[in-house]
C-alpha positions in Angstrom: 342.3 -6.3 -95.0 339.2 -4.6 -94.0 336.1 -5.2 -95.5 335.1 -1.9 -97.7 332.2 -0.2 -96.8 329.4 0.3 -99.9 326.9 2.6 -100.8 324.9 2.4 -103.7 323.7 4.7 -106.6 321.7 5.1 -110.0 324.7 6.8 -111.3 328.2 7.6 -109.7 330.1 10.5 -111.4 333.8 10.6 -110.7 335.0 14.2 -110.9 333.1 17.5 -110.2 334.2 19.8 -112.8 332.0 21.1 -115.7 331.0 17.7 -117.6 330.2 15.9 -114.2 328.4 18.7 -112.5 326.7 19.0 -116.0 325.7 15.5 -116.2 324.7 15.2 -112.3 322.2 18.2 -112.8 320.7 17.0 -116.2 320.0 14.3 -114.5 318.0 15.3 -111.3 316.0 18.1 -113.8 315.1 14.9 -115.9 314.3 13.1 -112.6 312.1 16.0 -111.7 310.3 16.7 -115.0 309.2 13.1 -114.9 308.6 12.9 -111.5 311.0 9.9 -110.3 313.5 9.9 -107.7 316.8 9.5 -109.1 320.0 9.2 -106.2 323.0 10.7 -107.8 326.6 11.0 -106.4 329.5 13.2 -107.9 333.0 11.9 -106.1 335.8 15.0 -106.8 339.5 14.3 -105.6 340.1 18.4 -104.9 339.5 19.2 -101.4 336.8 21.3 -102.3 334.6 21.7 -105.7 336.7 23.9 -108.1 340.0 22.8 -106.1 341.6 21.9 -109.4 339.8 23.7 -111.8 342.1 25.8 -114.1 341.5 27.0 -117.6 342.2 30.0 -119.5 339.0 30.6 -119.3 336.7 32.2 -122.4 333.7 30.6 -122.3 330.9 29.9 -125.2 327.5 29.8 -123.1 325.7 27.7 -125.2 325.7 24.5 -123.3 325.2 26.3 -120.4 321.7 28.4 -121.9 320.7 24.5 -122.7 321.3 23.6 -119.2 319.9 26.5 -117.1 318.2 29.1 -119.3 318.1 31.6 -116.9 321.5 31.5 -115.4 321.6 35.1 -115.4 319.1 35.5 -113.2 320.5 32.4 -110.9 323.6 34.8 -110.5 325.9 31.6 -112.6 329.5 34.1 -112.9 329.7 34.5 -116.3 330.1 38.5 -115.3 332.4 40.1 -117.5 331.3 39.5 -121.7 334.1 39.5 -124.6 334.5 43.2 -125.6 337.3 42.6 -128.1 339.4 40.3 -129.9 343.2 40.5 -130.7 345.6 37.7 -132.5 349.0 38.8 -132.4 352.0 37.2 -134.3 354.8 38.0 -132.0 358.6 38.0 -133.2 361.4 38.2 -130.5 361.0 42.4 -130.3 357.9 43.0 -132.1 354.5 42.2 -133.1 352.1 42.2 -136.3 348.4 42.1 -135.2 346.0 40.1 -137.6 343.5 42.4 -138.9 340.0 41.4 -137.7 338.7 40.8 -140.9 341.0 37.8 -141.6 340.4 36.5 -138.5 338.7 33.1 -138.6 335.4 32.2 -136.8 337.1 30.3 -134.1 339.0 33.0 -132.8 336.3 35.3 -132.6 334.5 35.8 -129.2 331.8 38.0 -129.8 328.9 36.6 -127.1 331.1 34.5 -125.3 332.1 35.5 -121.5 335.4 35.5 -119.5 335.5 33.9 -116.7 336.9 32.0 -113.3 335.7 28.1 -113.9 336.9 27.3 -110.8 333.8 29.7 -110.1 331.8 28.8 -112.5 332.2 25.2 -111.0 331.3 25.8 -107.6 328.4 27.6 -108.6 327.0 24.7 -110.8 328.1 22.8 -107.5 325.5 24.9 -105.5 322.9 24.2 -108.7 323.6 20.5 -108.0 323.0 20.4 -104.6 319.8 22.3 -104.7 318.8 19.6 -106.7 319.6 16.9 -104.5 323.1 16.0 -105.9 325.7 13.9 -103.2 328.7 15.7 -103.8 332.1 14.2 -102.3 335.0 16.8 -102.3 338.1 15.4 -101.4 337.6 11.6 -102.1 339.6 10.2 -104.8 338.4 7.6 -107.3 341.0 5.7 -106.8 340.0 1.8 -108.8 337.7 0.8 -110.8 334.8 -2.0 -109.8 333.8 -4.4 -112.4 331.3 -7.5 -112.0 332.2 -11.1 -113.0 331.0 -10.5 -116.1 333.5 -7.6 -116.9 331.0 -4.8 -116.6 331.8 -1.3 -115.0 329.8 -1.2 -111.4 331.3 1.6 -109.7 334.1 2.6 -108.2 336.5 2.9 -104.4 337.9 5.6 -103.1 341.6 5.0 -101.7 342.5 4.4 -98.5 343.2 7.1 -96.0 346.1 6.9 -93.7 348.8 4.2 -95.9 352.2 5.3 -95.4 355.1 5.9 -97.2 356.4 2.5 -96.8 352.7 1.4 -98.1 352.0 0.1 -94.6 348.8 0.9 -92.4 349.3 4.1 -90.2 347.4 4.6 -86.7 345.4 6.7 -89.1 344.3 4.5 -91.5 340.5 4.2 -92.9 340.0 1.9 -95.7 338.3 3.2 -99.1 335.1 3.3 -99.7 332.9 1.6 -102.6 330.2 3.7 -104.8 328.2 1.3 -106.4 326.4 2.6 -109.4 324.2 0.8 -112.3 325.8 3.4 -114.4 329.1 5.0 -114.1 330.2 8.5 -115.7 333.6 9.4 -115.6 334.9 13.2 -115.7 338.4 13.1 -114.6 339.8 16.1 -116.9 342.3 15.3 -119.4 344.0 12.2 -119.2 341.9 10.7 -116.1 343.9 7.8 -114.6 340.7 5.7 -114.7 339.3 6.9 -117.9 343.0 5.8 -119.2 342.6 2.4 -118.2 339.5 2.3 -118.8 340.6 3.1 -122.5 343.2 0.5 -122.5 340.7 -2.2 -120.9 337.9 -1.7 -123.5 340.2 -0.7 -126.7 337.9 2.7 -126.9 340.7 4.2 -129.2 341.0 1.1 -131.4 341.0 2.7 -134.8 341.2 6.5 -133.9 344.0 9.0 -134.0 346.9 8.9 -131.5 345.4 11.7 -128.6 347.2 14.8 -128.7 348.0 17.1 -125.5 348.9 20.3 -124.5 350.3 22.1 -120.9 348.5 24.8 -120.3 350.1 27.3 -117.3 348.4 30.2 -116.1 348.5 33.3 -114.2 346.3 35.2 -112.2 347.1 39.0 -111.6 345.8 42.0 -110.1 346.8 45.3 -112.6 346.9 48.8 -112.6 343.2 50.1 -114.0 345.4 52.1 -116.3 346.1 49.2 -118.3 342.9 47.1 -117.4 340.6 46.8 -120.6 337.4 44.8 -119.0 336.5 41.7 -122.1 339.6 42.0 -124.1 341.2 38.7 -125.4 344.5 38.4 -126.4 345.7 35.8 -128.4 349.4 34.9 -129.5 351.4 32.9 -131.6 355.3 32.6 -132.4 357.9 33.9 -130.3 359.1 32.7 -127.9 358.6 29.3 -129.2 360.6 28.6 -133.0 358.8 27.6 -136.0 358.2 23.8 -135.5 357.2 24.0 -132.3 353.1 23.9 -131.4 351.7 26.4 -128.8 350.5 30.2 -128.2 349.4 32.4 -125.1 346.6 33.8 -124.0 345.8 37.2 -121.9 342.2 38.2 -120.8 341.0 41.1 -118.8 338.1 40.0 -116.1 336.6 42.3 -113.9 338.1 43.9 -110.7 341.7 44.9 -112.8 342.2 41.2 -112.7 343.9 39.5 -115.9 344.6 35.5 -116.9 347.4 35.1 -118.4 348.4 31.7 -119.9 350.4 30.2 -122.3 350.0 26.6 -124.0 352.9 24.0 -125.8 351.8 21.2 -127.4 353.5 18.4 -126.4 355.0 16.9 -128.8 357.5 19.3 -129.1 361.2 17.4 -130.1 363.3 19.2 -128.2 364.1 17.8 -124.7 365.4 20.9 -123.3 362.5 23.1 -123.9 361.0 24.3 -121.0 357.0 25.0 -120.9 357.5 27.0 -117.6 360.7 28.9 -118.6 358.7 29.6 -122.6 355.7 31.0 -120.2 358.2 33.4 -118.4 360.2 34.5 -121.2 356.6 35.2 -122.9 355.6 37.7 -120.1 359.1 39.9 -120.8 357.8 40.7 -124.8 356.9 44.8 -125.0 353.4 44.3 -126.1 352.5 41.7 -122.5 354.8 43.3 -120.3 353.3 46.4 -120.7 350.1 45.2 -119.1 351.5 43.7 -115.6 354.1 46.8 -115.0 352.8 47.7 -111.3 350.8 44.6 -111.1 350.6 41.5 -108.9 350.8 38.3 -109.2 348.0 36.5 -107.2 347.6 32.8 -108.4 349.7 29.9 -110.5 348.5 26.7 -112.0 349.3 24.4 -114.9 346.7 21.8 -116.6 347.2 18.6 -119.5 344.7 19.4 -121.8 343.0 16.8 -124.4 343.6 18.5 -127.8 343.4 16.1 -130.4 339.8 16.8 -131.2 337.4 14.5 -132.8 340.2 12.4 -135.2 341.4 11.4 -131.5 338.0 10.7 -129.9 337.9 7.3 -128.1 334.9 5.0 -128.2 332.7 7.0 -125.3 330.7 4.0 -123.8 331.2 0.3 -122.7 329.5 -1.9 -120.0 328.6 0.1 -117.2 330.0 3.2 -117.7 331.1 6.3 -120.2 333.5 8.8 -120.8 332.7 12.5 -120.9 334.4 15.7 -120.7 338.0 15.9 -121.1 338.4 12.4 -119.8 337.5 11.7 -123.7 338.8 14.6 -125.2 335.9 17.2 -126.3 338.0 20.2 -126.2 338.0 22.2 -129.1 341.4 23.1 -129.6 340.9 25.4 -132.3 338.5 27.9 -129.9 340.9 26.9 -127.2 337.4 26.0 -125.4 336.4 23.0 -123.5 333.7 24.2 -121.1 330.7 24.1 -123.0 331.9 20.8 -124.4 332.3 19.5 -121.1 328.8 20.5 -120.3 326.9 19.3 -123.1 328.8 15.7 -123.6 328.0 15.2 -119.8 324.0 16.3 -120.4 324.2 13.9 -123.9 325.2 11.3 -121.0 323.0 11.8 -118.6 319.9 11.9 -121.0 321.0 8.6 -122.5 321.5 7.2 -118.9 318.7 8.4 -117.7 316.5 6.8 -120.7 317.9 3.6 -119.8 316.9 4.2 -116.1 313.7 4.2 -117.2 313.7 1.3 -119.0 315.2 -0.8 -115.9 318.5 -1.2 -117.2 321.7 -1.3 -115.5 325.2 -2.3 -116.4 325.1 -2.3 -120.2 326.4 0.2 -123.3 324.3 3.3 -123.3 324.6 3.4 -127.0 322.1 6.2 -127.5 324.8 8.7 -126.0 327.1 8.1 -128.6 324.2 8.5 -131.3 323.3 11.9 -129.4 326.6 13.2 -130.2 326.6 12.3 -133.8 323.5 14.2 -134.1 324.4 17.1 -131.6 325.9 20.9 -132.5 328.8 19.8 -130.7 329.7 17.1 -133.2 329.6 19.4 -135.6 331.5 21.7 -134.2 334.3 19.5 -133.3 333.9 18.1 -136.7 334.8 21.5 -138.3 337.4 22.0 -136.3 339.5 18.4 -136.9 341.6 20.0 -138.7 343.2 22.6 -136.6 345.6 20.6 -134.5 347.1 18.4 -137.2 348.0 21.2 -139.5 349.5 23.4 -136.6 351.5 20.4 -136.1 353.1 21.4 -139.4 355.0 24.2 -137.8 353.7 27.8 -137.4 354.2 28.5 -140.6 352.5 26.2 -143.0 349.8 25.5 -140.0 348.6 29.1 -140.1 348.6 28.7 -144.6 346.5 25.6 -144.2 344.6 26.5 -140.9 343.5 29.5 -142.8 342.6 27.4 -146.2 340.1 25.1 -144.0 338.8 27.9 -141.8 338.3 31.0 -144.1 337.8 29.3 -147.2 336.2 26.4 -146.7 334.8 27.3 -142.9 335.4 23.8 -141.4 334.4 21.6 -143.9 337.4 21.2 -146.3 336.6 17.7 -148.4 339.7 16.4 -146.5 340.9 15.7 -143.1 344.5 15.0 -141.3 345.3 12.8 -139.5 348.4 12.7 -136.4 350.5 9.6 -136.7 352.4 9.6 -133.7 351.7 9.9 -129.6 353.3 13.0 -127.8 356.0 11.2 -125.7 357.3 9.5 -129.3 358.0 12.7 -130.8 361.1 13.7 -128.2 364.7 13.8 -130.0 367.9 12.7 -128.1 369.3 15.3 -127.0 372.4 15.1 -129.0 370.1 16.1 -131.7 369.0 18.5 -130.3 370.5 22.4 -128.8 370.3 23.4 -125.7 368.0 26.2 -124.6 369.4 29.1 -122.5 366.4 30.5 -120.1 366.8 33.5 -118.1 366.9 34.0 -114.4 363.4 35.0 -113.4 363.4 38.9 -111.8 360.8 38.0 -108.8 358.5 41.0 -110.3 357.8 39.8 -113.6 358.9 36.3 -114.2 359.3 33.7 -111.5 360.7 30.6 -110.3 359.0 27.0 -110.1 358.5 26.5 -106.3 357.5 30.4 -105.3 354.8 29.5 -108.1 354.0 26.1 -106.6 353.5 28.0 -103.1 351.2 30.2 -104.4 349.0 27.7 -106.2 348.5 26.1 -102.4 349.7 22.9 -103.2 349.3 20.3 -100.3 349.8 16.1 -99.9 350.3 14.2 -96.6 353.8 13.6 -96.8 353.5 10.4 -95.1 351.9 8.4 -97.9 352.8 6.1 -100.9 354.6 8.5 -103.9 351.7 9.1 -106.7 354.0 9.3 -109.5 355.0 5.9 -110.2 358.2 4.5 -111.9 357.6 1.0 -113.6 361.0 0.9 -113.5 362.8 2.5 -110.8 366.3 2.2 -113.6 364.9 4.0 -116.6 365.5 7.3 -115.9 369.6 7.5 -115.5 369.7 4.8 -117.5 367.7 6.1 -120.8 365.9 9.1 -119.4 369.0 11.0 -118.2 371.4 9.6 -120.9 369.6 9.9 -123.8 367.3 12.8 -123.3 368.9 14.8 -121.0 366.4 14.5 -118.1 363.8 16.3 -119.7 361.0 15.4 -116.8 362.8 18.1 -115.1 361.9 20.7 -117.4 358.4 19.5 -118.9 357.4 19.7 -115.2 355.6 23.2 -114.1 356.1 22.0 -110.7 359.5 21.5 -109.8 358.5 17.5 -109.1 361.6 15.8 -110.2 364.9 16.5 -110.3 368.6 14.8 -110.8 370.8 14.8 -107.7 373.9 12.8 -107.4 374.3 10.3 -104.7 377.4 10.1 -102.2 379.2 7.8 -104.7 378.7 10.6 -107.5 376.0 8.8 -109.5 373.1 10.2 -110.5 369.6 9.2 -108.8 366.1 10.6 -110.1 364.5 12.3 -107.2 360.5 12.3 -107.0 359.1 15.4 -104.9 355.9 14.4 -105.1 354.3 16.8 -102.5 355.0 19.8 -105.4 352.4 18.1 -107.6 349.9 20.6 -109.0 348.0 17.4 -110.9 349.0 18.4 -114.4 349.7 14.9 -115.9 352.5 16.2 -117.8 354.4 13.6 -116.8 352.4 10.6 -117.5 351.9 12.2 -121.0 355.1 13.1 -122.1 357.8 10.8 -120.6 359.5 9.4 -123.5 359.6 5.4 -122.2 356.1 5.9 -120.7 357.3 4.9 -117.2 355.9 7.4 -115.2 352.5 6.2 -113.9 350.7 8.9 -112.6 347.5 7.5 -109.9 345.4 9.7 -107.3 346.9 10.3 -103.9 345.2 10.7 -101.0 341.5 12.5 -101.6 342.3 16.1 -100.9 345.6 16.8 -101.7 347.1 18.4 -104.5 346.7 22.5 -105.4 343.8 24.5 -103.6 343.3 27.3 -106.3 341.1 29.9 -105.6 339.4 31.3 -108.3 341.1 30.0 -111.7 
């Protein structure tokens, strides 16, 4: 095997997205104010910064007036401000909108800004660079380096050019190492290296299982007529039943363009739900359909997102290295927000890393980040929000009673707090238990099927290369998957990945198309014998979306 080439850093971050960008840029303004050099490199698997960005997105600009007070005048794309706010309780043919004065803190919006992270992300990019920032678009993070003594010391980048078989091709290029004396890792939710990073260290020994949710989203182009520049929309209820956790979203950006989304928790029971088919049907209700009659659909995407909030928090530091972002799980999920988290746990990281810089360390547990957050707004924040996802997991009904209780009355800091027992993928019922769920066909106008959504989110892999979605065993899924559950990877998909075909005897053989892969991590999350493995393909590959 060829020898890996190195190339070594003060601090490698391994994904480009809000928290790493954040963290790369605190850094080199620290560097500057105190007049050291500082090298920096930011490693992100997309083929381009913002590549795999998606999220609704509203965004809260406090972290960012923290980390560049004049943004506005730096032209960052926060452009079109929150106007108004509506939370709607929909039933299968009607609606009942929550009057704004019940409305609790978290769903109001009032000085926050709607906007594209994807561009958001390639402007901080920009930001980054200025400042001296080496950033890596399309190479993968693809193993973790340790030293003898079991400290984090960087990371390699896969190799190019291995083919399906796993053998060498003509093409071939052997990974790369980043070497770093501290390592920051901002993978998004469930990060394949911040998960075994989590295992390796127990950084969740004695917290809350982690929740997740799918987010899916839309981008379309409307007819002014119905464009309302700053509203957000908010939903809850039909089409999903009672017991099941998730809502939508709908927000008007500038140019008659609209986001529309729509989130399940998932630890749903039922294995024949669909996420996709729920986001379809949602779209057909009289009080959304409305909006995109003589619209367009431009873009498609579908993210994990970390939701268990700050019950679920892991441990954020060991030897070497720390977790940030949504690798760890800052989301709010009661703002449905995550960017300004993202941003401020990577500056908490880089201030602590850069303190121990200075000092000449390298290689040890920057426990001063950790204390940062403790003492930060966004521990508080998170803190007053830790109830939120436990009680919706109560069912719509009783989640909404005591959601309101802890938010109106008691505005985050009820004398109590819940707790979630139980991981996502243990939550699935056999499907004998369960009743099957009859979707509609999609019209082509309106609502749509999997891979004409897949084609527009400009989904791409080298065919010719090892499958990224791993089976530990290749038997599970006809044998319990398929025969218990009812195949549910082919509906919690968004991407049309895996499907059930029968073989030329007439059995039944789980097929993996792993080129549709939109890098949701549904899969690894939610497979009910936690056999699928999800790990990085080649640097580059997966969606290319545009402006989500």
């Amino acid at each position: 095997m060829a020898e890996r080439e190195f190339m070594e850093y003060d601090v490698v971050i391994v994904g480009g997205g809000p928290a790493g960008l954040g963290a790369a840029i605190r850094l080199k303004q620290l560097a500057v104010e105190h007049g050291r050099e500082l090298s920096v490199c930011v490693l992100e698997k997309g083929s381009e910064l913002g590549a795999h960005i998606l999220s609704g997105a509203v965004m809260d600009p406090r972290a960012i007036d923290e980390l560049f007070p004049d943004w506005k005048s730096l032209g960052a794309p926060l452009n079109t401000p929150v106007t108004e706010d509506r939370f709607l309780f929909l039933t299968a043919t009607g609606a009942r909108r929550t009057p704004d004065w019940m409305l609790p803190d978290c769903f109001r919006n009032h000085g926050n800004y709607i906007v594209s992270l994807a561009n958001v992300v390639r402007w901080l990019g920009t930001q980054a660079e200025s400042l001296g920032v080496e950033i890596y678009p399309g190479f993968a993070a693809a193993e973790v380096l340790f030293d003898a003594d079991g400290a984090v010391t960087g990371v390699a980048t896969g190799d190019m050019g291995i083919g399906r078989d796993g053998q060498p091709t003509a093409h071939h290029q052997p990974g790369m190492e980043l070497r770093g004396r501290y390592t920051l890792f901002a993978e998004g939710a469930r990060g394949h290296l911040g998960k075994s990073l989590i295992a390796r260290f127990a950084l969740d020994e004695g917290r809350d299982p982690q929740s997740y949710g799918i987010g899916l989203k839309e981008l379309w182009e409307i007819d002014p007529k119905q464009h309302v520049p700053g509203l957000v929309m908010h939903t809850a209820g039909w089409p999903l039943d009672n017991d099941t956790y998730g809502g939508s979203f709908l927000y008007h950006l500038e140019n008659n363009q609209v986001a529309v989304g729509f989130v399940v928790g998932l630890a749903y029971r039922n294995p024949y739900l669909s996420p996709y088919e729920e986001f379809q049907r949602y779209k057909t209700h009289p009080e959304v359909r409305r909006f995109f009659e003589g619209g367009k659909r431009i873009a498609y995407g579908a993210r994990a997102i970390t939701a268990g909030g700050i019950q679920a928090l892991p441990k954020l530091v060991f030897p070497g290295g720390a977790l940030i972002g949504c690798d760890a799980g800052f989301l709010n999920a009661s703002r449905i927000k995550g960017s300004h988290a993202a941003i401020k746990s990577g500056m908490l990281a880089a201030e602590a890393a850069f303190e121990a810089l200075g000092a000449d360390r390298s290689h040890d547990v920057l426990e001063t980040y950790p204390t940062a957050f403790r003492a930060s707004w966004l521990h508080d924040e998170l803190f007053r929000a830790r109830n939120f996802k436990p009680a919706m997991s109560k069912g719509l009904l009783a989640g909404t009673v005591l959601v309101g209780i802890d938010q109106v009355v008691f505005r985050g800091n009820a004398p109590w707090t819940l707790h979630v027992k139980h991981h996502d993928h243990e939550c699935l019922k056999p499907a004998a238990q369960c009743t099957p769920i009859e979707y509609p066909k999609p019209d082509g106008k309106l609502t749509f099927d999997r891979l004409s959504s897949v084609f527009i989110s400009n989904t791409n892999h080298e065919e010719n290369q090892p499958i990224h979605l791993t089976l530990a065993d290749a038997s599970v899924p006809v044998r319990t998957n398929l025969a218990t559950y009812a195949g549910p990877e082919q509906r919690y998909c968004p991407a049309g990945v895996y499907e059930y075909v029968k073989t030329d005897d007439g059995s039944d053989r789980l097929q993996i198309n792993a080129q549709n892969c939109v890098h949701c991590k549904t899969c690894d999350i939610k497979d009910p014998t936690q056999n699928i493995r999800w790990v990085v393909p080649e640097g580059g590959g997966g969606p290319n979306y545009p402006n989500m």
